[in-house]
C-alpha positions as CSV (number, residue, x, y, z in Angstrom):
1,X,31.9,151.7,105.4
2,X,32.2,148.7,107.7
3,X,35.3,147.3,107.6
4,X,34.4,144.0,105.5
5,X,33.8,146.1,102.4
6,X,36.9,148.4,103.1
7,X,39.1,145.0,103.3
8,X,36.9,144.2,100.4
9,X,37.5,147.0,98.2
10,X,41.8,146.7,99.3
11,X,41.7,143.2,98.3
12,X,39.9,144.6,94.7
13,X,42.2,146.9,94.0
14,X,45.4,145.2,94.9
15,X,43.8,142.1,92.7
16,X,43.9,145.0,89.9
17,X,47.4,146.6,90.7
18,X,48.9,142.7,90.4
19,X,47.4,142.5,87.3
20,X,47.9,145.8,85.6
21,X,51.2,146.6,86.4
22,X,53.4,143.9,85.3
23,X,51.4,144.4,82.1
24,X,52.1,147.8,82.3
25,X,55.7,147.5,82.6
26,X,55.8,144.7,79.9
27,X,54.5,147.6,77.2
28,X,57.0,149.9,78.3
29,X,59.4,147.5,78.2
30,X,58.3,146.8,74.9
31,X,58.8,150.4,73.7
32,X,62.2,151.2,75.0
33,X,63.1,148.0,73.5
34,X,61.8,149.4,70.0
35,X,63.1,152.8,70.6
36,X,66.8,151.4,71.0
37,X,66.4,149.2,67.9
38,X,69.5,149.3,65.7
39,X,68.0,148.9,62.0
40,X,71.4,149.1,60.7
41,X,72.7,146.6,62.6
42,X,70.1,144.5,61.6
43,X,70.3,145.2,57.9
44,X,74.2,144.1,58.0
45,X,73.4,141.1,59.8
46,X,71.1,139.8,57.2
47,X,73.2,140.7,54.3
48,X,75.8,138.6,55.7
49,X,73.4,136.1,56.5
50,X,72.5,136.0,53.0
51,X,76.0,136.3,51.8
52,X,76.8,132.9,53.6
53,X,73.7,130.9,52.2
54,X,74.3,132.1,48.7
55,X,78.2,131.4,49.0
56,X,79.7,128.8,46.8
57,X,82.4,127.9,49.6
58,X,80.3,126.6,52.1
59,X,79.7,127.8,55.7
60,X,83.9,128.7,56.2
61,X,83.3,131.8,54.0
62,X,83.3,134.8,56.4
63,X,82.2,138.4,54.8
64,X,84.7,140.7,55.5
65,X,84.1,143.2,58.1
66,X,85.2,146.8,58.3
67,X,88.3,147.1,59.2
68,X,89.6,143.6,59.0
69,X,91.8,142.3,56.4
70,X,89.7,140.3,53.8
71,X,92.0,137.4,53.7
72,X,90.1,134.3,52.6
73,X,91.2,130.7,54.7
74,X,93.5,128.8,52.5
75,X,94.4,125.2,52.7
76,X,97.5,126.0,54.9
77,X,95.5,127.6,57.5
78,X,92.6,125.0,57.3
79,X,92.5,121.5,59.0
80,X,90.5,118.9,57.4
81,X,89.2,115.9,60.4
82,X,90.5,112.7,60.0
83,X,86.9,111.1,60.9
84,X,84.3,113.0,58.8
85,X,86.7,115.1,56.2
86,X,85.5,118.2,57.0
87,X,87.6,121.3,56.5
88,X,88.1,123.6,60.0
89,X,89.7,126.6,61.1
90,X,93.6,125.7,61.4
91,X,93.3,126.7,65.5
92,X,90.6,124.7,65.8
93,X,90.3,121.6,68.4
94,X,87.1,120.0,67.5
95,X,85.6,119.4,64.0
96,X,82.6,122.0,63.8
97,X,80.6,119.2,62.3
98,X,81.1,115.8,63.8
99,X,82.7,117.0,67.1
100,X,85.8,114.9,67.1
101,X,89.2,115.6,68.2
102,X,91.3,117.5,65.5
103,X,95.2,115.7,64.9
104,X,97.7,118.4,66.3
105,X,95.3,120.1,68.2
């Protein structure tokens, strides 16, 4: 072969390299990704998810997690903000929904 179709043929099959292999290594990517998949984890994440939404409270209700003590916030350890009325966390520093400056904080 004369060396313009050998230089051809490299420049062919590099082209297909570049294009195959990242593709390549996004599939297997991909599959090691699924293999490692925590369903559990996933399942306990939603039912707390839809724990929250359906809960009365509000978005301060936490489901309890193993282990933890399932001690609900009262209204010593919450800290309502002078600007919007919203209740926070008691160490909290901002207001979680208009962003000002908690008093005492």
């Amino acid at each position: 072969m004369p060396l313009g179709q050998v230089e051809l043929a490299f420049r062919v099959l590099t082209g297909l390299f570049v294009i195959v292999a990242p593709t390549l290594l996004f599939l297997g990517l991909w599959h090691a990704l699924e293999a490692m998949r925590d369903d559990e984890l996933i399942e306990q994440v939603q039912q707390r998810a839809e724990t929250m939404e359906q809960s009365p409270s509000g978005p301060l209700s936490v489901a309890p997690s193993p282990g933890r003590a399932t001690s609900s916030p009262t209204d010593s350890t919450l800290a309502r903000c002078g600007a919007c009325g919203t209740p926070n966390m008691g160490d909290a520093t901002y207001c979680q929904e208009c962003l000002a400056e908690l008093a005492g904080s």
